[in-house]
C-alpha positions in Angstrom: -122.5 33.1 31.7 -122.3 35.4 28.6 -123.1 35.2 25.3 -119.9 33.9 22.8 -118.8 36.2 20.9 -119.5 36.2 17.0 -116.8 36.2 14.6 -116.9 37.6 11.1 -114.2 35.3 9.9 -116.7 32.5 10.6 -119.2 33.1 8.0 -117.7 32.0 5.4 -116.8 28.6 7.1 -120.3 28.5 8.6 -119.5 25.6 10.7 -121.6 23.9 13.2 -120.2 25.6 16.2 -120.8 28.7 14.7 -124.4 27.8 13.8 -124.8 27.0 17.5 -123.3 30.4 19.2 -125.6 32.1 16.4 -128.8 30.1 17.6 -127.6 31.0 21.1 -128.2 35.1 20.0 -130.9 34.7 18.0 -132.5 32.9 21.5 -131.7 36.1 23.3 -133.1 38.0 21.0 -136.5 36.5 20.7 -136.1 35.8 24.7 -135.7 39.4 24.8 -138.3 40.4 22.2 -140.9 38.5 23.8 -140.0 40.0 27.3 -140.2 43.9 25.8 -144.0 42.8 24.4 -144.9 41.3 27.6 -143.5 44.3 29.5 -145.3 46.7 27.1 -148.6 44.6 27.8 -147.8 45.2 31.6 -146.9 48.5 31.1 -150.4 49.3 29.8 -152.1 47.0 32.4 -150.5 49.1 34.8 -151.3 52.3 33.5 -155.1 50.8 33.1 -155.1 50.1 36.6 -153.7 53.4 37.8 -156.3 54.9 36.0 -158.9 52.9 37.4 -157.7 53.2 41.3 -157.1 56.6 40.9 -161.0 57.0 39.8 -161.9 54.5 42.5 -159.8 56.7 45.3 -161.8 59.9 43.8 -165.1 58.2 43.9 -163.9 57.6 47.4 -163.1 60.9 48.2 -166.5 62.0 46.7 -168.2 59.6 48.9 -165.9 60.9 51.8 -167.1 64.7 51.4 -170.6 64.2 50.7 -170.9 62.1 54.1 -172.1 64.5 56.8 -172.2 63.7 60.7 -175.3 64.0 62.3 -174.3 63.9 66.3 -177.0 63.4 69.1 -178.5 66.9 70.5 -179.1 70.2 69.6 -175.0 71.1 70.1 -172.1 70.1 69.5 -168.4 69.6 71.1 -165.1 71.3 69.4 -164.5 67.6 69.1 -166.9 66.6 67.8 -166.5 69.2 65.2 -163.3 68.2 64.3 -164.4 64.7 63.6 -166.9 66.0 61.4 -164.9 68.2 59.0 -162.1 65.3 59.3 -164.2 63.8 56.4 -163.6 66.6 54.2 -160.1 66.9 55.0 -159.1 63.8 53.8 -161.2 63.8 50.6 -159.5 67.1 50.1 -155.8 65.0 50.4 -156.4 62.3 48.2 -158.2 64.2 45.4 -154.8 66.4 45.6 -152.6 63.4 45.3 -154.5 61.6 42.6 -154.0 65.1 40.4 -150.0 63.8 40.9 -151.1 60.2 39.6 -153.1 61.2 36.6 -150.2 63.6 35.9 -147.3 60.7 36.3 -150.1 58.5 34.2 -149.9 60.8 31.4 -146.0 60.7 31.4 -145.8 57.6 31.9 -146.9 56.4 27.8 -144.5 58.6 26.4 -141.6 58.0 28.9 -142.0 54.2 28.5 -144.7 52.6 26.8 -143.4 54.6 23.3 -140.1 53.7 23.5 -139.8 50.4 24.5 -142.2 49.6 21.4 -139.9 51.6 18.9 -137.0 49.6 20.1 -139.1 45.8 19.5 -139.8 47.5 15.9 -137.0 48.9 14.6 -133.9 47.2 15.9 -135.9 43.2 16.9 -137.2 43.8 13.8 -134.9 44.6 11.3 -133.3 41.7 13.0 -135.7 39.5 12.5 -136.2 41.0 9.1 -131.9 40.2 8.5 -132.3 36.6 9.8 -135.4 35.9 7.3 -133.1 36.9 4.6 -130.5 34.9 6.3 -132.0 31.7 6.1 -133.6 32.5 2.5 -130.0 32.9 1.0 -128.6 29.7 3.1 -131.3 27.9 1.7 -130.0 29.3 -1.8 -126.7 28.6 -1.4 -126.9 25.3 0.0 -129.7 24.0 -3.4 -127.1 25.6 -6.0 -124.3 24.2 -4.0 -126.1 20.6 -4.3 -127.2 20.9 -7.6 -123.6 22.1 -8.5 -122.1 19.1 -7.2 -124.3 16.6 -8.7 -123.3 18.5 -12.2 -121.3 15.0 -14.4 -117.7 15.7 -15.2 -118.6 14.8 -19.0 -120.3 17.9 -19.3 -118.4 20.7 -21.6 -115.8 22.1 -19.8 -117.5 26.0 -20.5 -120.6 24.5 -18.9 -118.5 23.6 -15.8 -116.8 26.6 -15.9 -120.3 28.7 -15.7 -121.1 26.4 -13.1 -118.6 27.2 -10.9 -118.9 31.0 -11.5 -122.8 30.7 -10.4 -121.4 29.3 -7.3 -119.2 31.8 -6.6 -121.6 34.2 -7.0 -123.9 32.6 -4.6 -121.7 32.2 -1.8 -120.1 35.8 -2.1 -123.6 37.6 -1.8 -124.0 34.8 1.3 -121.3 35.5 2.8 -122.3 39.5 2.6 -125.9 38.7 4.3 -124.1 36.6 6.6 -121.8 39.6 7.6 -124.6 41.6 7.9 -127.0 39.4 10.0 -124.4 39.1 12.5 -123.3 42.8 12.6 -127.0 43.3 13.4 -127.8 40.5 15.6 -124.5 42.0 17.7 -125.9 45.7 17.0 -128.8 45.2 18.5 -127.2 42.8 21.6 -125.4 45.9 23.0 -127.9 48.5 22.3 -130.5 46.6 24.2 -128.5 47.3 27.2 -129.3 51.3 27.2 -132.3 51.5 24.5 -134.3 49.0 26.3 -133.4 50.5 30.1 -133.5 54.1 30.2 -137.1 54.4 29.4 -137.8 52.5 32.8 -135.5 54.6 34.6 -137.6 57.8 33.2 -140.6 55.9 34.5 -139.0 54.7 37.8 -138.5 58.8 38.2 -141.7 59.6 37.3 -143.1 57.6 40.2 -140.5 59.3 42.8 -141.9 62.3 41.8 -145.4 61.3 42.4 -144.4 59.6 45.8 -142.5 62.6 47.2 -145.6 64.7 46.3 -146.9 62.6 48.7 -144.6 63.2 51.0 -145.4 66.8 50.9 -148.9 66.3 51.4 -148.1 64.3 54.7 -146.3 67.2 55.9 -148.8 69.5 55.4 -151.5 67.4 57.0 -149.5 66.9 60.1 -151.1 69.4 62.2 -154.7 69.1 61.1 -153.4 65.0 62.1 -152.4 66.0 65.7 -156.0 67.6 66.3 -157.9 65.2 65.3 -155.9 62.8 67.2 -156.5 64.5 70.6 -160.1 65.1 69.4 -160.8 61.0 68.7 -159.2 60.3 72.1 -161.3 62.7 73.9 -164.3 61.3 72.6 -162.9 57.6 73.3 -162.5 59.0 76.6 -166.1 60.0 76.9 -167.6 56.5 75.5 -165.9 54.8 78.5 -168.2 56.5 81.1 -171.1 55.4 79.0 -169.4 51.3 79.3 -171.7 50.1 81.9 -175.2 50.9 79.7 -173.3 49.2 76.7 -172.1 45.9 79.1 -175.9 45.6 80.7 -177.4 45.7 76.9 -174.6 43.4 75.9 -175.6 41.0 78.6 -179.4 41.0 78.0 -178.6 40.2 74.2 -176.8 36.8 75.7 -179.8 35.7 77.9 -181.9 36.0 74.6 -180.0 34.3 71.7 -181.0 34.2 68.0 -181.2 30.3 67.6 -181.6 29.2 63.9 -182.4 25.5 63.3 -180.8 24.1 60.2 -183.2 22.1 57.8 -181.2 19.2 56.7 -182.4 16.4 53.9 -180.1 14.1 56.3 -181.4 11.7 59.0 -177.7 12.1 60.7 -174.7 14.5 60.0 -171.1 15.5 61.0 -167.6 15.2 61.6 -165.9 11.7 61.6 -162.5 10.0 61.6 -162.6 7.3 59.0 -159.1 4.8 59.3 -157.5 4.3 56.5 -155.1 1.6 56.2 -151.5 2.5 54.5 -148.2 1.1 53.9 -146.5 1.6 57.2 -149.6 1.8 59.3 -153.0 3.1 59.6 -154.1 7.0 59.7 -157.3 8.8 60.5 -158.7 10.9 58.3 -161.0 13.3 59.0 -164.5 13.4 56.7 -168.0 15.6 56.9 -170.2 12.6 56.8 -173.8 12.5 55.7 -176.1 9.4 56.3 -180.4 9.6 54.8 -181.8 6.9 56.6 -184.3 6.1 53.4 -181.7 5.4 50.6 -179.2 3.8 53.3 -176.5 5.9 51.9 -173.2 7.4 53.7 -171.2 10.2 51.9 -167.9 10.9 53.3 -166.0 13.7 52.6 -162.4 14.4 53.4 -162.0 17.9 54.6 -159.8 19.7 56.6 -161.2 22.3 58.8 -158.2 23.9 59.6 -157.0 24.3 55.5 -160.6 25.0 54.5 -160.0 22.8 51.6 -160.8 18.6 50.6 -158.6 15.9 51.0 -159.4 13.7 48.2 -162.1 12.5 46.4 -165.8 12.0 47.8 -167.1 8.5 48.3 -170.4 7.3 49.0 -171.6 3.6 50.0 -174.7 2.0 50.8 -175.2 0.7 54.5 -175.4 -2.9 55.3 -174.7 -3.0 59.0 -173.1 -0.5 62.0 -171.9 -2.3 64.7 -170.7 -0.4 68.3 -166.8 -1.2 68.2 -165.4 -2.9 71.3 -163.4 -0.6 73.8 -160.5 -3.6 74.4 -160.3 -4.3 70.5 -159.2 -0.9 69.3 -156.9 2.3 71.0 -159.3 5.0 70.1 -162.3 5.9 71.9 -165.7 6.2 70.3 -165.5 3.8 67.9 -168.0 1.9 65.4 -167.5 -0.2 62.4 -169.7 0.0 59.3 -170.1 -2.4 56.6 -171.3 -1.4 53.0 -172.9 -3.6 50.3 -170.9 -2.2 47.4 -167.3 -2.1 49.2 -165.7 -4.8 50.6 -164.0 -4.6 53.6 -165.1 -3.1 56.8 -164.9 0.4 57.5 -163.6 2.1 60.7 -165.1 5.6 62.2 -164.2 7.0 65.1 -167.5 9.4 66.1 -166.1 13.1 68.4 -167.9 12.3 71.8 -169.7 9.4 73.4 -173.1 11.1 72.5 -172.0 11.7 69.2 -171.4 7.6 68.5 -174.7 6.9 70.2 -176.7 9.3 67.6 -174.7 7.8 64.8 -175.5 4.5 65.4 -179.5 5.5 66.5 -179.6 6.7 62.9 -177.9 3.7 61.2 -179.6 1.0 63.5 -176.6 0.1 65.0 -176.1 -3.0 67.2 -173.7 -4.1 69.9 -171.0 -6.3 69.0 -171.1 -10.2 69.4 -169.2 -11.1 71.9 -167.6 -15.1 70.7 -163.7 -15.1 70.7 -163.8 -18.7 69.5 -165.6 -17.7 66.2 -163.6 -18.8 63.1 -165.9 -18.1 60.5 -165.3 -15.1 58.5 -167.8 -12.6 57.9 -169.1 -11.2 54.6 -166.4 -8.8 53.3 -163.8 -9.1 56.5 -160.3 -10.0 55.3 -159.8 -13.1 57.9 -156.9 -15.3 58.1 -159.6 -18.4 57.5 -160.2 -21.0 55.2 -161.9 -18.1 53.1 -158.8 -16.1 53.4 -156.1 -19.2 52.4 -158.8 -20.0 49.4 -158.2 -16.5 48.4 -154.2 -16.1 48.6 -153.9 -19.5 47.1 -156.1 -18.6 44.1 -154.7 -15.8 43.5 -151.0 -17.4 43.8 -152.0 -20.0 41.4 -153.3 -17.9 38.9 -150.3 -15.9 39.2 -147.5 -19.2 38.8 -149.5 -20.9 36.0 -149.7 -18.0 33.7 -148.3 -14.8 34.6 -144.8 -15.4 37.2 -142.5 -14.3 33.8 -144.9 -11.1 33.9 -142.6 -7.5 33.9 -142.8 -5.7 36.8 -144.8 -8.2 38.4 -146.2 -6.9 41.9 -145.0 -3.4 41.6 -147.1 -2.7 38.4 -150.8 -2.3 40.3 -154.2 -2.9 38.5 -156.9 -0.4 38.4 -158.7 0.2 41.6 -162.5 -0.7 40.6 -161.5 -3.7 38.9 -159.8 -4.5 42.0 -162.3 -4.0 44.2 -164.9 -5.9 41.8 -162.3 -9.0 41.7 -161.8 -9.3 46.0 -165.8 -8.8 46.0 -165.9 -12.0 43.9 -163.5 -14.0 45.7 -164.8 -12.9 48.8 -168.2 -13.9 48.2 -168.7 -17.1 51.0 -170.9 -19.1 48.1 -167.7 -19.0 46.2 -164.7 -18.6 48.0 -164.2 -22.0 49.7 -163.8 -23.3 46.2 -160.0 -23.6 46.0 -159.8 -25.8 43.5 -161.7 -23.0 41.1 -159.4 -21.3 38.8 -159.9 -17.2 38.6 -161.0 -16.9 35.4 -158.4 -15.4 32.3 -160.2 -12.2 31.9 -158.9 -11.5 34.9 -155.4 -9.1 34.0 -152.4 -10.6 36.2 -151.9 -7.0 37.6 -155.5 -6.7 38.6 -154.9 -10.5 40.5 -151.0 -9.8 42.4 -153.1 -5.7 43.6 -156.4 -7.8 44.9 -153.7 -10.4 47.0 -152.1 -7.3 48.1 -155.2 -5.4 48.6 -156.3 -8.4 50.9 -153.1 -8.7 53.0 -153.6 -5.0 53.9 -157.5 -5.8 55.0 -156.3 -7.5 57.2 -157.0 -6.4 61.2 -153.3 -6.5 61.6 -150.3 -6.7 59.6 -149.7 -10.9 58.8 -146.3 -10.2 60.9 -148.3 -9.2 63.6 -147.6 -5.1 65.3 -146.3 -6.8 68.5 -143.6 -8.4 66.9 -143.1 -5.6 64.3 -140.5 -3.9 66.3 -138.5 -7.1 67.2 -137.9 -8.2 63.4 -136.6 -4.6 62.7 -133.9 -5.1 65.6 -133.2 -8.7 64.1 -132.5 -7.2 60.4 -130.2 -4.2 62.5 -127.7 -6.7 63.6 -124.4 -6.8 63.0 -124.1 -10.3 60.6 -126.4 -11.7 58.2 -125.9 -15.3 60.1 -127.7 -13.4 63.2 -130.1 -11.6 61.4 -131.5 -15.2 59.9 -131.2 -16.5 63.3 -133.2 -14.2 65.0 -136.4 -13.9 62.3 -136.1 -17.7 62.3 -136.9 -17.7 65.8 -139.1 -14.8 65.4 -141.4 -16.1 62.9 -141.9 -19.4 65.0 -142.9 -17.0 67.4 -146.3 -16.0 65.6 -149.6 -17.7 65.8 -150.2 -20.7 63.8 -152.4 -18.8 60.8 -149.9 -16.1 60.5 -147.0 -18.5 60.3 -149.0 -20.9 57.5 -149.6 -18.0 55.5 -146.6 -16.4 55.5 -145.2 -19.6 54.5 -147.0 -19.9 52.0 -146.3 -16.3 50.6 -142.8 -16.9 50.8 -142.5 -20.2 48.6 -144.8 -18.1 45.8 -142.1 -15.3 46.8 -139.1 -17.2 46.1 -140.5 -18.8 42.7 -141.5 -15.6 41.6 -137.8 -13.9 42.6 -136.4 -17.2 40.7 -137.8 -16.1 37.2 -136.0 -12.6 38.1 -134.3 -12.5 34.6 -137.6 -12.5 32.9 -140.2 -10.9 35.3 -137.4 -8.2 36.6 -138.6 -8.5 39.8 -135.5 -9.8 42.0 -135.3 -10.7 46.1 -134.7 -7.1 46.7 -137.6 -5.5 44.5 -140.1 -7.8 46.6 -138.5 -6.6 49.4 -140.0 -2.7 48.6 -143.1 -3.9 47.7 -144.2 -6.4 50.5 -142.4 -4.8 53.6 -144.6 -2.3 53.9 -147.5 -4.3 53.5 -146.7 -7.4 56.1 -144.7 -5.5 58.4 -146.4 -1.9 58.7 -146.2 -0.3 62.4 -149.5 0.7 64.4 -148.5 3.9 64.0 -147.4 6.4 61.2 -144.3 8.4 62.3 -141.2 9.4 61.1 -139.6 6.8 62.5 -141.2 4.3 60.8 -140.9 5.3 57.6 -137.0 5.7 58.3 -137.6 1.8 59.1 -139.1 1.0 55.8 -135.5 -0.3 54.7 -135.5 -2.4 57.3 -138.9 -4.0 56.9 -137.5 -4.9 53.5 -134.7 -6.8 54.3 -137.1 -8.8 56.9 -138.4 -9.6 53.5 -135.2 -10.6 51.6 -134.2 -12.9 54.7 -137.2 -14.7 54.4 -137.2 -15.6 51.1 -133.9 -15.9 50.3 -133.7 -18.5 53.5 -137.7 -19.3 53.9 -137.2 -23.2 53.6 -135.0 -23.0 56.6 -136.9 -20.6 58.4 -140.1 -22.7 57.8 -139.4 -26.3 57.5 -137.0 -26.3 60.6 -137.3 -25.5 64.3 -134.9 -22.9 65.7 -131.4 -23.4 67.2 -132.3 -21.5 69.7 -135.4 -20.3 71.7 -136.6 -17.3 71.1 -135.4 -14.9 74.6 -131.7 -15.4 72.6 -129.1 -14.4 74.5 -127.2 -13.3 71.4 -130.4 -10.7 70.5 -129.7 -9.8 74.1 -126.5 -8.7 74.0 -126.9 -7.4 70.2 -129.7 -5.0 72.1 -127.1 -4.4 75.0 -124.8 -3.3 72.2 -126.9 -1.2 70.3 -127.6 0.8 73.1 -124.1 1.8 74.4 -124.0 -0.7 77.4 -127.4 1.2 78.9 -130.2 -1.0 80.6 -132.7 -2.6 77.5 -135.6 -0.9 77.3 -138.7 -2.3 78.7 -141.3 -0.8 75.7 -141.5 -4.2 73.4 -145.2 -4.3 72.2 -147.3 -2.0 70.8 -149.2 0.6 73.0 -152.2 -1.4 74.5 -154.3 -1.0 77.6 -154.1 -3.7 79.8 -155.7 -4.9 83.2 -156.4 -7.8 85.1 -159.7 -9.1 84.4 -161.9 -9.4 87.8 -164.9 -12.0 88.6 -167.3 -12.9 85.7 -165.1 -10.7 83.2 -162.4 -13.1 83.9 -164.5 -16.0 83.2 -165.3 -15.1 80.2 -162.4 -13.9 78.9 -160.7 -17.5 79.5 -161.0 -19.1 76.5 -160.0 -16.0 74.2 -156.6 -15.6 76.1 -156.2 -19.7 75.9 -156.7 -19.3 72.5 -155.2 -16.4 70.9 -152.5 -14.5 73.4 -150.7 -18.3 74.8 -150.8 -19.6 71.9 -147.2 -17.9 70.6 -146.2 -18.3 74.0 -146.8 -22.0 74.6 -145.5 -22.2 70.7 -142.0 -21.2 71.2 -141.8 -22.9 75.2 -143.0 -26.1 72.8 -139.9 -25.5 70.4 -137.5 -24.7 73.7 -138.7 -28.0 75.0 -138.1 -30.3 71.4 -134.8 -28.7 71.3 -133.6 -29.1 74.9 -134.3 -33.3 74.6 -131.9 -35.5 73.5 -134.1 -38.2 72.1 -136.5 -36.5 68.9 -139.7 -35.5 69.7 -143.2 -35.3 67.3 -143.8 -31.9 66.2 -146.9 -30.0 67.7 -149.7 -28.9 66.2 -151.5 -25.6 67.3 -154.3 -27.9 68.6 -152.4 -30.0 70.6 -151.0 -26.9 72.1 -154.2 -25.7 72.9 -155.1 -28.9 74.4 -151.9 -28.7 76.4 -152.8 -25.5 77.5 -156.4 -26.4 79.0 -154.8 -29.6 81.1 -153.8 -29.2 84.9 -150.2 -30.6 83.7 -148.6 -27.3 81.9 -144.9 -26.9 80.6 -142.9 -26.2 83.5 -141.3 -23.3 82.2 -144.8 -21.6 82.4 -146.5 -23.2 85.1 -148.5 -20.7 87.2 -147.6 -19.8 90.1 -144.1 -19.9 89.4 -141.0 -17.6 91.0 -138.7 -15.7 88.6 -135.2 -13.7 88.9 -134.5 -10.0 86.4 -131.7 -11.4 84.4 -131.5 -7.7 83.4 -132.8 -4.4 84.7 -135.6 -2.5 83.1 -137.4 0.5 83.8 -141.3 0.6 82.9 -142.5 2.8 80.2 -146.4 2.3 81.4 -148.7 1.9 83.9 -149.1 -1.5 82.9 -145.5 -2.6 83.5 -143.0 -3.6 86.4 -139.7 -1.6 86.9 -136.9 -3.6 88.3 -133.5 -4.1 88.9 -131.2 -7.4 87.5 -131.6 -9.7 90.6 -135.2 -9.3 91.3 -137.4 -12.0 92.4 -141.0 -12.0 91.1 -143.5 -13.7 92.2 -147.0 -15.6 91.0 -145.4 -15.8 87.4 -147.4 -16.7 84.7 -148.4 -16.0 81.0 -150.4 -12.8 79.9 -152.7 -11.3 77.5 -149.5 -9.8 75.8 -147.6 -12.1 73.2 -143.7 -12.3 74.6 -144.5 -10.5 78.1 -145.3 -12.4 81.2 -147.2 -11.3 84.6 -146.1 -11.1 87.9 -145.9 -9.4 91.2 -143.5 -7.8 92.6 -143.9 -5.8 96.3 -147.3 -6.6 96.0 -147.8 -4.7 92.5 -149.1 -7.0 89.8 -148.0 -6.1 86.4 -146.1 -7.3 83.0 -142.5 -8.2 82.7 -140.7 -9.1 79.7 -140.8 -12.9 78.6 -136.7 -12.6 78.1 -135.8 -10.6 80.6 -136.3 -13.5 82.9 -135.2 -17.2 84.2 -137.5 -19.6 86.3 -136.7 -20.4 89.6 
């Protein structure tokens, strides 16, 4: 859009909107002054650097013509003749052309440099010049004009009368400089257009002229081009029949390698992928880690080979323990965990080969892992969900209710990392942290307390809502009505093992009081929604995807608090293989089979012999106990007369009698009450109507194992019925 056009019957009003399309020019003006001085200084650093490649190009050429070839023997070939004067050819070429540059370079300060500074002088500057005494004579104008009006009405009337002619006086001779300024400021608007571009056009030419000259020269050197051509093929030609000496050489300098042998201050070094819990999941990052055996200190440093550049900030830690990670507790290969003494928490690194893990952990000392699935102790600076982990969450919540819930912002606003890290160290400490009834002290700041709870939820192994079950819950908040969304978590959440449910229970009651005290804090159902999804329902793995499901993990996060003393303090309607999430999937899917791909992607086998054995207790303990948890709900439901609730204990005593539930006994038969095709190795593909047989629990939370034409594999818990 165009400037407005300036008026000269608006000076004398001077009104505001005339003020503002005045401003409007006078920006252009100085827009366009300050692009002419620029331009000039560009004009000269180009004419600078002209003049230094065209003496770098004829220090070249110098170099070119003073080089003689010297060929092997007493003679030489025509073509080899050629190639030696070619030398002096082309020095003679560009010492011709860069007589053309320092020619154009000569032009090229009067043609443009000149002008375009006698155009910021004299017109910008008598502009400028008109606009200072512009202003000077509104400033007059507008004092006398004040100091006329604050004249008292009982003065003589011939003082008045002088007054007013002073006045007039004023604003005539301002409404002349007004005329003026904006005939100028107009003047020099339109004269920019031709003024300011015909000395680049002149310059523009200047350069054609120097390029065709060019041009010409190419010509000319065409046929001296074409013989030297033919002569550097010829000799090509000729180097080929000599190949076989150059190969055999080529081969002996293999068989007898230079090998230099780095001296390194390190006892270890090298590439590693460090995991790095996020929001939505966990990522590996790869570092250049260096480990000196003497101080005990790792550096890490993010750095991307490919991008040759760092990925954050180094970080450096003093080691406490390295301990070889366990193949069946982690999907990567080459695993190890190390702990620090100044960082809490353990750290994750995945080493490039086998042999590359087993050098690592010579240098650090490493040690294989304990092997004791029954251990419920937590250790030193692992976020567990123990008695050392609900000590911590419900210090943290009661610090938070008792003097901080009416807080702005509260969760969302995070503390500063150190002091973070310093607080989880202290409440992580086992001398101190089974002291529950010990208050956090006030110099802790509320914001530093609500990022160290959040901080620990994210240490944890897994997300609290568990990765096999993330999925599910993302399907529940995607149906159709809220009343089957709250159905379906609440059946859900009674799904997950005992710890995970308490603490997540407990969460949500702090939740809801903090979401109650909205008016005050800001912080409503939704707004804890964004910042907890993420961090108790985060996927195994960082894709797209997921993060397009962020919106969902939130409302798993509404539901619950909104609803969390009837998802909690009740057992479900309905056991958890619904048939109303069934047909909801059946639904979502436009009437196509369900899919079979409801867990995480784990490894799975049947444990043989001793492995079996020992593995016994860990899979009573940890993958039936959700299983036998919602058959135990199915079961209280199904009677007529009330039964006592059950404990996770008394499950697990169920579990290790002869006498099981009869909807899992081993050994059972089992009919597909829909089809499903297997995604893995791991699992069965079948057809609705299929019989199983030898059905019993697995390893896998809300899958069952069974065989089918002799093939033993997993099938989905609610895919089937019991025979």
């Amino acid at each position: 859009m165009g400037l407005p056009a300036l008026e000269f019957s608006e000076c004398c009003l001077d009104s505001p909107q005339f003020r503002e399309r005045l401003r409007s020019h006078e920006a252009e003006l100085e827009k366009t002054n300050k692009f002419i001085k620029e331009l000039i200084k560009d004009g000269k650093s180009l004419v600078t650097a002209l003049k230094n490649l065209s003496a770098a190009k004829r220090k070249f050429a110098d170099s070119l013509n003073e080089f003689k070839f010297r060929c092997i023997g007493d003679a030489e070939t025509d073509d080899e003749i050629c190639i030696a004067k070619s030398l002096q050819e082309f020095a003679t070429v560009l010492r011709n052309l860069e007589d053309e540059r320092m020619r154009m370079i000569e032009n090229a300060s009067e043609v443009l440099i000149t002008p375009l500074e006698k155009f910021r002088k004299e017109q910008i500057g008598a502009a400028k010049d008109a606009k200072k005494k512009y202003d000077k004579e509104t400033e007059k104008y507008c004092g006398v004009l004040e100091k006329h009006l604050n004249l008292s009405s009982k003065k003589k009337e011939s003082q008045l009368q002088e007054a007013d002619s002073q006045v007039d006086q004023v604003r005539q001779h301002f409404y002349e400089v007004s005329l003026e300024y904006v005939f100028k400021v107009q003047e020099v608007q339109e004269r920019k257009m031709f003024e300011f571009v015909e000395p680049l056009l002149a310059f523009l030419q200047g350069l054609f002229t120097f390029y065709h000259h060019g041009y010409e020269l190419a010509k000319d050197f065409s046929d001296f081009k074409t013989e030297l051509t033919i002569s550097i093929q010829n000799t090509r030609n000729r180097f080929e029949g000599t190949r076989s000496e150059v190969e055999s050489l080529m081969k002996k300098m293999k068989e007898n390698p230079h090998e230099h042998k780095n001296i390194s201050p390190y006892t270890m070094e090298g590439y590693l992928y460090v995991q790095e819990k996020r929001h939505f999941g966990t990522s590996w990052v790869k570092h250049y880690c260096t480990y000196q055996r003497e101080t005990k200190r790792i550096t890490m440093v993010p750095f991307d080979q490919k991008s040759g550049g760092k990925g954050g900030e180094d970080e450096a830690v003093t080691l406490k323990s390295c301990t070889r990670r366990k193949t069946d507790s982690i999907e990567k290969r080459f695993c190890f965990d190390v702990e620090a003494v100044d960082r809490p928490g353990v750290i994750t690194m995945q080493a490039l080969s086998e042999e590359d893990r087993r050098l690592w952990m010579e240098a650090m000392d490493g040690r294989e892992p304990v092997y004791n699935s029954n251990k419920d102790s937590q250790s030193e600076g692992t976020a567990q969900l123990d008695s050392i982990g609900f000590s911590i969450i419900k210090r943290c919540i009661h610090a938070v209710e008792t003097r901080g819930i009416n807080e702005q912002g509260l969760y969302r606003i995070v503390g500063v990392n150190s002091r973070v890290q310093k607080l989880l160290s202290l409440l992580m400490d086992p001398k101190t942290a089974t002291e529950t009834e010990t208050e956090i002290c006030a110099e802790w700041e509320i914001k530093t307390i609500t990022s160290a709870l959040k901080t620990y939820l994210r240490m944890l192994p897994g997300p609290l809502m568990m990765y096999q079950f993330q999925r599910s819950f993302i399907k529940a908040a995607k149906l159709e009505n809220q009343e089957s969304r709250v159905s379906e978590i609440h059946s859900l959440v009674h799904r997950l093992p005992e710890k995970n449910r308490q603490m997540l229970h407990l969460l949500m009651n702090h939740l809801a009081k903090v979401a109650n005290n909205h008016k005050q804090n800001l912080m409503t159902v939704a707004n804890l929604g964004v910042v907890f999804g993420p961090t108790l329902l985060r996927p195994q793995e960082e894709t797209v995807a997921a993060i397009m499901d962020i919106k969902f993990q939130n409302i798993v996060i509404e539901i619950l608090i909104e609803n969390h003393e009837k998802i909690f303090n009740t057992v479900p309607d309905t056991p958890p293989p619904s048939s109303q999430l069934l047909l909801s999937r059946k639904k979502s899917t436009d009437s196509k089979p369900p899919s079979c791909s409801e867990r995480p992607l784990t490894l799975f086998h049947t444990p043989q012999g001793n492995e079996k054995q020992e593995n016994r207790n860990s899979i009573i303990n940890s993958s039936l106990e959700s299983v036998v948890s919602s058959t135990a709900n199915s079961l209280l439901n199904s009677t007529s007369a009330p039964q006592p609730s059950l404990t996770s204990s008394d499950l697990e005593l169920e579990v290790i009698k002869p006498t099981r539930p009869n909807s899992l006994s081993p050994l059972r038969k089992a009919r597909a009450l829909y089809a499903c095709k297997a995604e893995h190795d791991s699992e069965l593909s079948f057809t609705a109507g299929t019989v199983f047989e030898n059905v019993h629990p697995s390893q896998e939370p809300g899958w069952l194992e069974g065989t089918l034409n002799g093939k033993t594999g997993l099938i989905p818990e609610n895919y089937v019925e019991f025979l």
